[in-house]
N, C-alpha and C positions, 0 to 999 in steps of 0.2 A: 791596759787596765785589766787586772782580774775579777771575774766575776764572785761574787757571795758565792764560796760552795754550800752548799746543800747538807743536811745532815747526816753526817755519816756512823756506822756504826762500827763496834770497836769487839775483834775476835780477841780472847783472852788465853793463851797457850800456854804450857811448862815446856821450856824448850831446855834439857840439861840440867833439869832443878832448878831452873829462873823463871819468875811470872813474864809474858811480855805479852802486852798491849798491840794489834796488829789493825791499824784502821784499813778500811773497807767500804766500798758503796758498790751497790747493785746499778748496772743500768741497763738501757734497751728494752727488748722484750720480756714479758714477766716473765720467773721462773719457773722450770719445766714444762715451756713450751715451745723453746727454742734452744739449738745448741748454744752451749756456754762457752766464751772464749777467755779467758785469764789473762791479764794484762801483768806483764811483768816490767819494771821499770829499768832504767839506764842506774850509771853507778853515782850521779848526781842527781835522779827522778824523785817521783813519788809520785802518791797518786793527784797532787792536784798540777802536778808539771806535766800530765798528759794533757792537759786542760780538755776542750770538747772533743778528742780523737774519740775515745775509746765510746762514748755518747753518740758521736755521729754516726761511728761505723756500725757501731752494732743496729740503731736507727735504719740507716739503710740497707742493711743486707737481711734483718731477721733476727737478729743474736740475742744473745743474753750475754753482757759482759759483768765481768768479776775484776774489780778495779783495787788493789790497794798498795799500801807502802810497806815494803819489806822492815824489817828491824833495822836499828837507826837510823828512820830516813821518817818524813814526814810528819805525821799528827803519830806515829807509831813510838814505842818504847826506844829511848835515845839509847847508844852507845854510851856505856861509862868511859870515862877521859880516860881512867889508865886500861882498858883494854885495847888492844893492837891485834887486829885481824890476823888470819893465817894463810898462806897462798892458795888453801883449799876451803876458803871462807864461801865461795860459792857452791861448790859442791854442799856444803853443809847447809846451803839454806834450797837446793835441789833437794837434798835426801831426806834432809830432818825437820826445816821450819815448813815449806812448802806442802808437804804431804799431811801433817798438823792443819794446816791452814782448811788446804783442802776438806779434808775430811770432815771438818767442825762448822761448816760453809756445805756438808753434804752436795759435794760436787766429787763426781765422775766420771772419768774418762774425757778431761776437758778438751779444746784447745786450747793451747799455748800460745801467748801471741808478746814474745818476748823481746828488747829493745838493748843492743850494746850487751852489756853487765849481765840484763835481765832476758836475752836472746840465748846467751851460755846458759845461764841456770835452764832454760827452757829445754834444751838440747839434752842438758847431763839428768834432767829429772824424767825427760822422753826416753834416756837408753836406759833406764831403770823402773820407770814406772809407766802404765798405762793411762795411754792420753789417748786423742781420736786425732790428734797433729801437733804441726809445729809453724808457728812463724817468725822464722828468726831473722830478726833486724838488725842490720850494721852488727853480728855475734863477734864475739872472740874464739878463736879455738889456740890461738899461739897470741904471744906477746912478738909485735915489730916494733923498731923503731922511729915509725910515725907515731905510733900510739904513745911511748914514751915520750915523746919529743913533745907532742899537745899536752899530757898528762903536768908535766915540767912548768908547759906557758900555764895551765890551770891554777898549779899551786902557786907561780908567780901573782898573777892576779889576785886569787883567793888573798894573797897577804898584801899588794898593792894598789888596790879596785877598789871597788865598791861590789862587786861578786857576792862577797861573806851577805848585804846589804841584802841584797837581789834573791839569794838564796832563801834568804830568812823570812821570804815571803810564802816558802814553800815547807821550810822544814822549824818545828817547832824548836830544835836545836843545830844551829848552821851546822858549827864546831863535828858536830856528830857526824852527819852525812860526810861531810867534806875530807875532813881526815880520814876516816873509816878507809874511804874508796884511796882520795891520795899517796895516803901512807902506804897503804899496800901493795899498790901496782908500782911504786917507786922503792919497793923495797928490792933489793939484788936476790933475794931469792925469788921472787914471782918472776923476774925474766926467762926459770925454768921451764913457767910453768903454759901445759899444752894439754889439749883434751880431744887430737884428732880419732887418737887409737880408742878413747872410752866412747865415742858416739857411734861405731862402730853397729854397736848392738839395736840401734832404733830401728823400727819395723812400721812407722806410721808413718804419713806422708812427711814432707817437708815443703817449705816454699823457702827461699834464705834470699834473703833483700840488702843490697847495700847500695848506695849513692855512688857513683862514681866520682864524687870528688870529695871523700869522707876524709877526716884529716885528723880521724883516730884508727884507719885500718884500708890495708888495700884489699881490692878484688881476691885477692889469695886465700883471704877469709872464707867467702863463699864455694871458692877453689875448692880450696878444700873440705867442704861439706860433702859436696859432689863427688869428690876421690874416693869419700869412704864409703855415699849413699848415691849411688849412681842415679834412682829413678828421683833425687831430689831436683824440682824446678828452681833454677836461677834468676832473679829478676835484679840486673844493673838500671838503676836509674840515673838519667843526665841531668846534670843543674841541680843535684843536690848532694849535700855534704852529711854528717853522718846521723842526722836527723831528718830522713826521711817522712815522719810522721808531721813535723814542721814544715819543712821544703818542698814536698811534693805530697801533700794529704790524699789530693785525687787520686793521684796515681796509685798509692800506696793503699789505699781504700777499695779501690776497684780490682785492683791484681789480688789481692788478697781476699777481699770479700769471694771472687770468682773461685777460687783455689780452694774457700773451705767448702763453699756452693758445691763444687762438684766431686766431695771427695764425702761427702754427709752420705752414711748408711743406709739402706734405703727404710 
């Protein structure tokens, strides 16, 4: 059962000449008086399909978390039906919606605490902009063949399930989210696409977390975080698949809460 969210407030951007509508809720500790972490979401998330992650953790460790849904995803501004993403549809929302976001949220130097979809944008908007870290969850930096392969069963479902059903409890427009992400990682030009060389440039910590039995991306993912940013910590977790924030919350709460703990400015 979902609980009643809470009321949440709605950032208003010009992203390219477009109004968009960006919901939002504050949690944890009050603002500025504790470091802020930014939740960014998966390519099927939002902000109420964190459910109490982003509440609890910040609760227990101190934080202040910045919780909301990217553009078409959530109670946020839908995707128009005939627009079709670009393969560097995440870069665009690292460089241009996200830094918007920020700045009108008067937030500074956050943490990152990014998820799949939402773990990349963390990564590409960290070698670009200043943040105080990064936590990247089950990330992408390359397109494999598991990933495609799950991405395949999804959009089967999506059309054969009740999914679109389940979805629509989270996203004010299913159609939007779902396509958005679908279309685009199934598209033949995204199997190009890779972002080991552009992370290159990050100079703030990392942590990079994936399930060992994630059944959207191997260990190579994190592999490869490590080969570009050597002092980046690793954290494989067992018994869980590529939602770590669901399968293993403790764990995922406590390595990570420790990791920003110890890396805080004095």
């Amino acid at each position: 059962m979902i609980a009643t969210p809470p009321a949440r407030a709605v950032a208003r951007l010009d992203w390219r000449g477009r109004p968009l509508e960006i919901e939002h809720e504050w949690v944890g500790a009050p603002r500025g008086a504790a470091p802020v972490v930014v939740f960014l979401h998966e390519g099927l998330g939002s902000l109420s399909m964190w459910k109490d992650f982003p509440r609890d953790f910040c609760a227990a460790h101190g934080f202040s978390g910045f919780v909301f849904s990217r553009y078409g995803y959530g109670g946020s501004t839908a995707r128009p039906r005939e627009e079709r993403w670009a393969p560097d549809f995440m870069h665009r929302q690292a460089d241009e919606v996200l830094p918007a976001l920020l700045a009108q949220a008067g937030i500074e130097r956050p943490w990152l605490f990014g998820h799949s979809d939402g773990g990349s944008i963390a990564l590409l908007h960290a070698a670009r902009h200043p943040v105080a870290g990064v936590v990247a969850v089950a990330p992408h930096l390359f397109v494999e063949d598991v990933a495609i392969a799950s991405i395949e069963k999804a959009r089967d479902a999506y059309e054969a399930t009740d999914l679109r059903a389940r979805l629509a409890r989270h996203h004010a427009d299913p159609d939007s989210a779902f396509r958005g992400w679908n279309d685009v990682w199934l598209s033949p030009a995204f199997r190009r696409w890779n972002i080991e060389d552009e992370i290159a440039a990050i100079a703030c910590p990392v942590l990079a977390v994936q399930g060992e039995g994630d059944e959207y991306g191997t260990l190579a993912q994190i592999d490869a975080i490590a080969a570009r940013l050597p002092k980046t910590r690793l954290l494989a977790i067992a018994d869980c698949g590529h939602s770590p924030h669901r399968d293993q919350p403790e764990v995922l709460s406590r390595e990570a809460g420790r990791f920003i703990l110890e890396h805080l400015s004095p």
